[in-house]
N, C-alpha and C positions, 0 to 999 in steps of 0.2 A: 614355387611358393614364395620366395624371398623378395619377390621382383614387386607382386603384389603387394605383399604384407609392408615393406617398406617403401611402398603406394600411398598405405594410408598413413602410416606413421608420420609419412610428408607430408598430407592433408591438416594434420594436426596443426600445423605450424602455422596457418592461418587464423582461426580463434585465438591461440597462443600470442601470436603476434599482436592482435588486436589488444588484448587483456596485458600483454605485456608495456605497449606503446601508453592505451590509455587507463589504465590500473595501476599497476605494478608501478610507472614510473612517475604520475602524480601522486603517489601517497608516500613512495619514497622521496621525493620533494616535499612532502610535509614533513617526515620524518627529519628530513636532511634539515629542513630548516629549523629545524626545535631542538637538535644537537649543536649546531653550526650556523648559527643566524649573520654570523660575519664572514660565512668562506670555512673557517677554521674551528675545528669539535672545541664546542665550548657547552658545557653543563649547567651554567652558573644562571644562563634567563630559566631554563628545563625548572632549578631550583627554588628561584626566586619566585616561581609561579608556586608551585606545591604549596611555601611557605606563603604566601599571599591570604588570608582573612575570604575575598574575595570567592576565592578559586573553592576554596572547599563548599564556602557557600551554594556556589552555581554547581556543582557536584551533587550535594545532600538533594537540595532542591529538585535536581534531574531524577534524585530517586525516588526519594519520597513520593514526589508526585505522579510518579509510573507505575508507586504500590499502590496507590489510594484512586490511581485511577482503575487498575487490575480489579483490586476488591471490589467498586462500586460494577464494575462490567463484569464481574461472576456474581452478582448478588442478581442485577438485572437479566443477564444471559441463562443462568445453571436452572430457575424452576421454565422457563420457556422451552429450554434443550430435553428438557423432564415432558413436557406435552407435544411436544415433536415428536419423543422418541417412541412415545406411549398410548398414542390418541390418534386416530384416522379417523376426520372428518373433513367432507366437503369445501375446496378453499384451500385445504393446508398445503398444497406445492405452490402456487400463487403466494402464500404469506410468506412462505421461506426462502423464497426466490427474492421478493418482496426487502427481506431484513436482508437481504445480501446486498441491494442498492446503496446505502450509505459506505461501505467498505470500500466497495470501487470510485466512489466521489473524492475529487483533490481535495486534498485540506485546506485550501484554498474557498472551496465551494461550502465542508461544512461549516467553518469561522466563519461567512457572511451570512449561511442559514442561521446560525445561532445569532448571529447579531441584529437578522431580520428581526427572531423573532422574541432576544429579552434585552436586548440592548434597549439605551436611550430612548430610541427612536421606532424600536423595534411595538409586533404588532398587541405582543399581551399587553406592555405597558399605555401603549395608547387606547387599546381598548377599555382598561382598567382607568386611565384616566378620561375618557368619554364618558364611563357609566357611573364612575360615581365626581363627579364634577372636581375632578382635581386638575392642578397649574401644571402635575408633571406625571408619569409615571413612578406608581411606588415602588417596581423592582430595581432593585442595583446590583448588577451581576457584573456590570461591565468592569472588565479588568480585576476578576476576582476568580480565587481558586474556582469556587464552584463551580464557573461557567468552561472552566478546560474540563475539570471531570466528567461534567456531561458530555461534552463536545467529544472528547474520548470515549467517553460509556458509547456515546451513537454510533462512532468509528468502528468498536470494536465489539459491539458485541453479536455479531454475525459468527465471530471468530467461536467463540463459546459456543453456538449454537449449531454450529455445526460441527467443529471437533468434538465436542462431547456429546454432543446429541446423537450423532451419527454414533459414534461408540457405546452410547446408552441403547441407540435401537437394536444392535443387534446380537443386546446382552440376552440371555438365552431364559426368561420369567418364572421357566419350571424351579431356579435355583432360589429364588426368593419364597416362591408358593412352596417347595419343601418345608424350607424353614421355620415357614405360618402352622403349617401342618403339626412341626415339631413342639409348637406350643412359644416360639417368638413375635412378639408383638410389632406392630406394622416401624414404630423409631424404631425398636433392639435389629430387624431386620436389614434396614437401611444403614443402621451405623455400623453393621460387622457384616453383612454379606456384598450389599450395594456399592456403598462411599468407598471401600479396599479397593473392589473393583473398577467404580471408576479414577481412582486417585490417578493414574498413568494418564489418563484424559486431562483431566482438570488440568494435573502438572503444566501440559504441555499446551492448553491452550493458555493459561495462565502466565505461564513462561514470553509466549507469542506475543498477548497482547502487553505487557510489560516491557518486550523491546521495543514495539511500534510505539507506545507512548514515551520510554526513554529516548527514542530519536525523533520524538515530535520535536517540528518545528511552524508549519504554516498555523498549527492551532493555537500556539504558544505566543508567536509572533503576534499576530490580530487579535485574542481575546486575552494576553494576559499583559498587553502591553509595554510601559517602561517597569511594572512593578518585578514581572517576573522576567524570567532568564535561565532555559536550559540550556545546556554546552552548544546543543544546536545552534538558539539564538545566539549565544557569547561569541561562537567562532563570528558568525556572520556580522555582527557588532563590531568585535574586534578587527578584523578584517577589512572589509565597507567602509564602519563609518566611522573609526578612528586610526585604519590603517596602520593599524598594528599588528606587523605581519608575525613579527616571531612567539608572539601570547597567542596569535592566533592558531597558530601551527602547533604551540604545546598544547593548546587547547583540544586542537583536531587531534594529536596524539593520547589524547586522555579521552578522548571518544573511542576510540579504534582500539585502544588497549580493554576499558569496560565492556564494550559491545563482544567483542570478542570472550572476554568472561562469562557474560552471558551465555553467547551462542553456546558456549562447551557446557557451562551449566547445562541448559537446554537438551543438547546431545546427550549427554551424562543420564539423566533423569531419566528420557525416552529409554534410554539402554536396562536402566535398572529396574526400571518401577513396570515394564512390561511384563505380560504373563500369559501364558498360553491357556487361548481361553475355547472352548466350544460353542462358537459362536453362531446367529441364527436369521437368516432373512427378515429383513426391517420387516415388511411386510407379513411375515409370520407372528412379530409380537406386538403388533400396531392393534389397539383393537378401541371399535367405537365408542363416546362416552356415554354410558348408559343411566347413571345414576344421578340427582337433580348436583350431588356435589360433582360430578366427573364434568358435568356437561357449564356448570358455574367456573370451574377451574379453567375450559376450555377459552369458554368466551372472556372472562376476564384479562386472561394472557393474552388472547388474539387482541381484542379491543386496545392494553395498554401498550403492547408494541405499536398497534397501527399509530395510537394518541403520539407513542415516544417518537417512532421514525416520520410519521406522515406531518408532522408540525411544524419543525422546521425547513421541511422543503416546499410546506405551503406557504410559508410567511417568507420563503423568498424569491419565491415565485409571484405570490402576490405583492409584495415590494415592490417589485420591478415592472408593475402598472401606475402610470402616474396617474393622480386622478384628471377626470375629464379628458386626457389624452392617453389612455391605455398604454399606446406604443411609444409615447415621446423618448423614452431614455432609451428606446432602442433604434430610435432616429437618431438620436445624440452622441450614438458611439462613433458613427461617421462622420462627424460634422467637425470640419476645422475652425471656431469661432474664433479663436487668435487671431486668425491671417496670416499665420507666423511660419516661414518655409519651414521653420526646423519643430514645428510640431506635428506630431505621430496622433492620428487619431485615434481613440482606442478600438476603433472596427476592423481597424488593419490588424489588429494582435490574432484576430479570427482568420483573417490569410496568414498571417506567417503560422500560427499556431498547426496549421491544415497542414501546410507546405512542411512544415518539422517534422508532423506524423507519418506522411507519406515517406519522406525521406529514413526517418525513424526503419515504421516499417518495413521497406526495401530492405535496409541493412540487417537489422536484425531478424529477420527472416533469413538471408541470403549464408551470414555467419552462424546463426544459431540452428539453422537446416542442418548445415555441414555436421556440425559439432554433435546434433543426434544423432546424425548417420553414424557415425564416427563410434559412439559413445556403445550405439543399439549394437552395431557388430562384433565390436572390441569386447570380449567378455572379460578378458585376458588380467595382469598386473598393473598396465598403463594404462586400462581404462580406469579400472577400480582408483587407482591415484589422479588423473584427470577432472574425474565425474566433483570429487569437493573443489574443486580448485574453479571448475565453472561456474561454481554457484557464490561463489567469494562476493563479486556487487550486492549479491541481496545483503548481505550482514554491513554494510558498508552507509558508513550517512553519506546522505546527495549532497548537505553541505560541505561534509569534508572533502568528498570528491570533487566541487563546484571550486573552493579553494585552492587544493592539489593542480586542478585545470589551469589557475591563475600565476600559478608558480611556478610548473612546470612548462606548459603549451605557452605561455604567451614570452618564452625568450629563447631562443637560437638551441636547438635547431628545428624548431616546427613556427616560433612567432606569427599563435594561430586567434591571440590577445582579439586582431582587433576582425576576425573571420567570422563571420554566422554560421561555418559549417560546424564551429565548435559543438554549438546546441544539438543537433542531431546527433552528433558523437557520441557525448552525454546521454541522451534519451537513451540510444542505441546500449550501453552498458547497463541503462537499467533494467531494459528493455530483454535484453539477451538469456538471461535464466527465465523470464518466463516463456519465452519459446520454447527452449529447450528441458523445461521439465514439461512441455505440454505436447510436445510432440515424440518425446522418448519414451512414454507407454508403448504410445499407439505405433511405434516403428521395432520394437521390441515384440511386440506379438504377431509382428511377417513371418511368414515359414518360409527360412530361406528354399524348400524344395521349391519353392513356385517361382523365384526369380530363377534357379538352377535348369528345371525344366521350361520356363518360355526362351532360356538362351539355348538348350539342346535344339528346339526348334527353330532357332536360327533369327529370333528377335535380337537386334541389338540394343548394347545396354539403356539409350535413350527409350526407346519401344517399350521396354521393359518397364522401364520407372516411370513413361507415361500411361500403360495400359494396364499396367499388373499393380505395381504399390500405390500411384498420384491416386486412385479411385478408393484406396482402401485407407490413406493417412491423410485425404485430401479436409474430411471436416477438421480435423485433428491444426492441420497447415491455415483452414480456414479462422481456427478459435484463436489459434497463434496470432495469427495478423492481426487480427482483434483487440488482442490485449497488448500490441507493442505498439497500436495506434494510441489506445486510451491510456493506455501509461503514458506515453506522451503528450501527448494531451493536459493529461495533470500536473506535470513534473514540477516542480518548484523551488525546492531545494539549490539545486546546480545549477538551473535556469536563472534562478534570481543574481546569481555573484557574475555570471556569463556569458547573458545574453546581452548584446549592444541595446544601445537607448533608442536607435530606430527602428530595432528587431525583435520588438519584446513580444511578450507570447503573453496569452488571454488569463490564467492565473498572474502573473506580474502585472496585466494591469489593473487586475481585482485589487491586487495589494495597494495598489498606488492610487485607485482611485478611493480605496476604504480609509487611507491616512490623509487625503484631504477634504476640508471645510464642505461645506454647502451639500444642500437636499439632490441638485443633481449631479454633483459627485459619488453621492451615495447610489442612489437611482440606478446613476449607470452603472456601477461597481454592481449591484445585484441583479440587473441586466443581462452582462456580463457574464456572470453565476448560475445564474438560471440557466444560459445557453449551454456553457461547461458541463451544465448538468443534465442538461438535455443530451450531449454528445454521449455524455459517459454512462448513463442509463440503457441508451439505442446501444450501447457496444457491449453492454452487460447482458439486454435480450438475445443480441446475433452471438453471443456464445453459450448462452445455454439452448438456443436455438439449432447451432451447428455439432454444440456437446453430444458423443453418442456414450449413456450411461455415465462413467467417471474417467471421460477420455483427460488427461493428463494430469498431473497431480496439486494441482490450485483448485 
């Protein structure tokens, strides 16, 4: 028994290794440089930032804007999660599968849907200025709160609708209908039977989309311009474009310290506010809307989601038809009109982007396989201590980590600065927990008797894992590869500070073509966007496609 057990304990050391090379040792080079910006611990830049005007500013703002985007994405999400949870009609897996497409989209992809469609140029304002004969459009959204909250409301409010919804359906209705019986009115019911009950829900989707908008960066960067600035954007500011490495670093240290607040908030919450409840198949308390109000409520919901999601990915879909030549700006992304050797067409960003995912893929498949195998057997003390420690990248910003990369890999002993293998690397880290929470269900409910008994008969252990578990984890492996193509695919954050300038990838050149002049500049940027989002819709079908019930925990 020793021989084995200290088999896998060894296997360990490859994930480890990985997380330890590219994790663990670029954030402590951030660290290192926000203590010690000269070589030698010095506290006094650490300092000087705190006290800075500045700093607090770009702080408050990171928050503020992550409550206000939270509150408007449960005000939109929570009566939507109420007729999901409540209502079986015709269409409803379609519409909810449906509201799940903007969450998987880069942010990249919804900053240029939103600026299709109320920016400058975008399609409400020209329509509005076609029909009533005005010189310009009358919205002005562009580079204004507003337009990140929506842009966040879109993002996130799948989050709401399925954390709560899902725990709304399968609250158990007889305990509400007592209460009516008892002589409580349909508010007094809701506010002392229902809302307690769902508070553990809300919490925690609330919590979720609060961190996703505190570490927004592609949406902030493109729709909120030079006015606004969260830590996100500030690191990559500081960094980039005034190469200012040690602000950038105490910067990145005041991310990682926050975010981590959060998290434990987060955890804290789930732990407390939980309650064991008698819970009841969705499908037992779904029931049809029968009443002229039940069946008004339905369709109004259905209709305003489709109005909120289906809008902006029509206006930038339809953007990226030029007129009189439909396809021109997607003949444009190939085309080198400079003449110029050392220009990158933007069609190339779609091979190297390919080339990332597959590479992406491979890796984090090949590490985060290992790592459930590992994780599913290991019941033991060192899995239980392992298991948080692999899911670390997700609570981590891709800017900070794109920085870290900069500081760390690009000087002796890896000097990987001027490598394009860097970028797959990156993907691969982000890439890596969602493998491995999607494949550790489904490798947790083998009965180890059945590997035990095909090796009594004399399979060996390859035999085994292709004939007995590959057919029983294989959709499971297939939803994985899926999502560690489309994460990559979208990645932007750490792509943006790390990929070379002849190896950019298709969100980077969205960005760059969105911040320069002219109509076909624009064009092809939502081009671009549109393909993006083409890719990352087709990888959202082939996993709920391959999904068997609620194979792994995304």
């Amino acid at each position: 028994m020793t021989r084995p057990r200290s088999l896998v304990n060894a296997l360990y050391l490859l994930p480890l290794a990985f997380l330890a090379v590219f994790f663990f040792y670029p954030l402590g080079a951030v660290i290192w440089e926000s203590f010690a910006p000269g070589g030698r611990l010095d506290l006094a830049p650490v300092a000087a930032l705190l006290r800075e005007p500045y700093f607090g500013r770009v702080v408050w703002f990171t928050t503020w804007q992550a409550a206000l985007s939270t509150i408007l994405t449960l005000v939109i999400g929570l009566p939507a999660a109420y007729v999901f949870a409540r209502y079986r009609c015709p269409g409803k897996t379609v519409l909810q599968a449906f509201t799940t497409i903007p969450f998987v989209l880069p942010a990249m992809v919804v900053a240029a849907a939103f600026t299709a469609l109320l920016g400058p140029r975008g399609w409400l304002n020209e329509a509005l200025a076609a029909g009533f004969g005005l010189a310009a459009g009358p919205i002005r959204l562009q580079y204004t709160l507003g337009l990140i909250l929506l842009a966040h409301a879109f993002y996130n409010t799948t989050v709401v609708i399925r954390v709560v919804g899902g725990f709304w359906a399968n609250l158990d209705p007889r305990l509400a209908d007592a209460a009516r019986v008892l002589g409580g009115g349909r508010g007094r019911v809701f506010r002392e039977i229902t809302a307690p009950l769902l508070l553990p829900a809300i919490a925690a989707a609330g919590l979720l989309v609060f961190i996703f908008c505190f570490t927004s960066f592609g949406v902030i960067l493109i729709l909120g311009g030079p006015r606004f600035a969260t830590l996100e954007v500030e690191i990559y500011r500081q960094a980039v474009t005034l190469f200012r490495l040690p602000e950038a670093a105490g910067l990145s240290l005041a991310q990682i310290v926050l975010t981590s607040v959060v998290m434990a908030v987060y955890t804290r919450v789930q732990a407390r506010a939980a309650v064991p409840l008698n819970l009841r198949p969705a499908e037992a308390t779904a029931q049809p809307p029968v009443t002229p109000r039940q069946v008004a409520l339905v369709a109004l919901t259905a209709i305003g989601l489709l109005a909120f999601l289906i809008a902006p990915l029509a206006a930038l879909a339809g953007g990226s038809l030029a007129p009189g030549d439909p396809l021109r700006y997607y003949r444009e992304l190939f085309v080198n009109r400079t003449g110029s050797l050392f220009y990158v067409a933007p069609g190339l960003a779609i091979r190297n982007s390919l080339f990332f995912a597959a590479l992406t893929t491979l890796l984090a498949l090949n590490i985060g396989t290992i790592t459930a195998y590992l994780l599913a057997r290991d019941r033991g003390r060192l899995g239980r201590l392992l298991d948080p420690i692999f899911l670390l990248p997700l609570g981590t910003s891709a800017v900070t980590l794109g920085f870290g990369y900069i500081l760390a890999l690009g000087r002796p002993p890896f000097n990987l600065a001027a490598s394009p293998v860097l970028v797959p690397i990156a993907h691969t880290l982000v890439a890596f927990p969602f493998v491995v929470r999607t494949l550790l269900p489904a490798l947790r409910r083998l009965n180890p008797d059945w590997r035990e008994s095909a090796a009594v008969l004399g399979a060996s252990p390859w035999r085994v894992w292709r004939e007995v578990e590959l057919p029983i984890v294989g959709r499971a492996l297939l939803v994985a590869a899926v999502f560690a193509f489309t994460v990559s695919m979208g990645e932007f954050g750490a792509t943006l500070l790390i990929a070379r300038p002849e190896f950019p990838t298709m969100p980077v050149v969205i960005f760059r073509l969105l911040g320069q002049p002219g109509s076909l500049n624009y064009g092809q940027a939502l081009a671009m966007s549109t393909l993006l989002m083409a890719v990352c819709a087709a990888g959202f079908v082939l996993i709920e496609r391959f999904r068997v019930g609620e194979v792994g925990e995304f």
